[in-house]
C-alpha positions in Angstrom: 0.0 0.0 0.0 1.9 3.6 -0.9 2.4 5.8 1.3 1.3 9.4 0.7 1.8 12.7 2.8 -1.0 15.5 1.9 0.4 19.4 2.8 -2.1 21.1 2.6 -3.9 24.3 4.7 -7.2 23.6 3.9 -8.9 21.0 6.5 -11.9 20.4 4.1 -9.7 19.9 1.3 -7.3 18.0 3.1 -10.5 15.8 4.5 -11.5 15.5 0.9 -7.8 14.2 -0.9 -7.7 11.8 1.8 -11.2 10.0 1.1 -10.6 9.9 -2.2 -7.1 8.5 -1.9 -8.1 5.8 0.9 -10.8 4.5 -1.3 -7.7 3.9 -3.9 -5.7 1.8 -1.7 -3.4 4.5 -0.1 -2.7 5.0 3.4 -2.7 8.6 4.1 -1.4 11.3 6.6 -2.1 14.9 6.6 0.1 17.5 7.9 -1.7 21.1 7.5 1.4 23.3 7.9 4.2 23.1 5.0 6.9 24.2 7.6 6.1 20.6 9.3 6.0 18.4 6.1 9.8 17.9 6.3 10.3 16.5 9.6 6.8 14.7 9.2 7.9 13.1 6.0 11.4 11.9 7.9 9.3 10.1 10.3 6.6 8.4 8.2 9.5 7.9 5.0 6.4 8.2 2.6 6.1 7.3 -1.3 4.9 10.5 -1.9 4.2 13.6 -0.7 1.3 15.8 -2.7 1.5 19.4 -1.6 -0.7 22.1 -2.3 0.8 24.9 -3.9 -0.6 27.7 -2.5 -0.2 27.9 1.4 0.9 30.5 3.9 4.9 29.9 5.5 6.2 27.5 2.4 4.5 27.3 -0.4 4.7 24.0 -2.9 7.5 25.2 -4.6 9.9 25.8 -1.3 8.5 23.0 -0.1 9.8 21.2 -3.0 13.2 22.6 -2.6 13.0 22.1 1.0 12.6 18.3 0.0 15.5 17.9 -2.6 18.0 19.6 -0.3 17.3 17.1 2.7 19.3 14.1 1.8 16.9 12.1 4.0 13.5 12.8 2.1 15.3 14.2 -0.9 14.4 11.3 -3.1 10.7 11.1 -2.0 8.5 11.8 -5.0 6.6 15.3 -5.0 3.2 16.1 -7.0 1.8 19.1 -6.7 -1.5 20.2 -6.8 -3.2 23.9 -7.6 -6.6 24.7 -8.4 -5.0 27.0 -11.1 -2.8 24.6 -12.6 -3.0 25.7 -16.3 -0.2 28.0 -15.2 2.6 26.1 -17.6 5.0 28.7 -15.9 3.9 27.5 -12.7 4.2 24.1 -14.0 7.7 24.2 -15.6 8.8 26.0 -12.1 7.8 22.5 -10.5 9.4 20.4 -12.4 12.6 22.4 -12.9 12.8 22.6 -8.9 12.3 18.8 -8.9 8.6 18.2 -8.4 7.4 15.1 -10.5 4.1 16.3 -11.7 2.0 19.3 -11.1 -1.8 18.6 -11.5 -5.2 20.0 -10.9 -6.8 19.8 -7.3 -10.0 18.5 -9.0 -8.8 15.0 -10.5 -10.9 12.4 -10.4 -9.8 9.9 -7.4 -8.9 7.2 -9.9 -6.9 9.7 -11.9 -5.3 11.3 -8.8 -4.2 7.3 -7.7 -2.9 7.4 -11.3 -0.5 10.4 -10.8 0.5 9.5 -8.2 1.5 6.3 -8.7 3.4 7.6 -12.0 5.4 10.3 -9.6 6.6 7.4 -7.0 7.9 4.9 -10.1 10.0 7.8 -12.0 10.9 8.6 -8.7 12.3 5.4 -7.8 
């Protein structure tokens, strides 16, 4: 069962991801404040961490650098999510910082399980 470590501000959002990924097979922990995700992420050692990228303290992006410059989570796989993701900037900014994806918060549960999945095998 993959692991996956939601960041994200938003408890009804947050409430939300995590339904729809339990009911695709993944076992799920929330952590509501980015500045927390790191240490979080050391303790649980999680497939995957999907991040919002819009939240107060770090948002996705230095979260994502936060990630890649911790040599104990750096090789966790990161997807971000954005309810405005048709932002290519915003998109290529994820990627170049070393996000594996960067995807709409209103996926489908079965195509959210998909992404995800694709994020922790290029990952790995």
């Amino acid at each position: 069962m993959p692991k996956v470590l939601i960041v994200e501000d938003s408890p009804t959002q947050a409430l939300r991801t995590r339904i729809a990924l339990e009911s695709q097979g993944f076992e799920v922990s929330i952590v509501n404040d980015s500045r927390q995700a790191v240490d979080q992420a050391k303790s649980e050692q999680p497939d995957v961490v999907l991040s919002d990228v819009r939240m107060p303290g770090l948002d996705g992006f230095q979260l994502t650098e936060a990630f890649r410059a911790d040599p104990s989570v750096g090789g966790v796989a990161i997807v971000l999510n954005s309810a405005t993701v048709n932002e290519d900037e915003d998109k290529a900014l994820a990627l170049k910082l070393g996000a594996q994806d960067y995807i709409d918060k209103g996926l489908a549960p079965d195509a959210l399980a998909s992404a995800l999945n694709s994020a922790i095998s290029s990952a790995g």
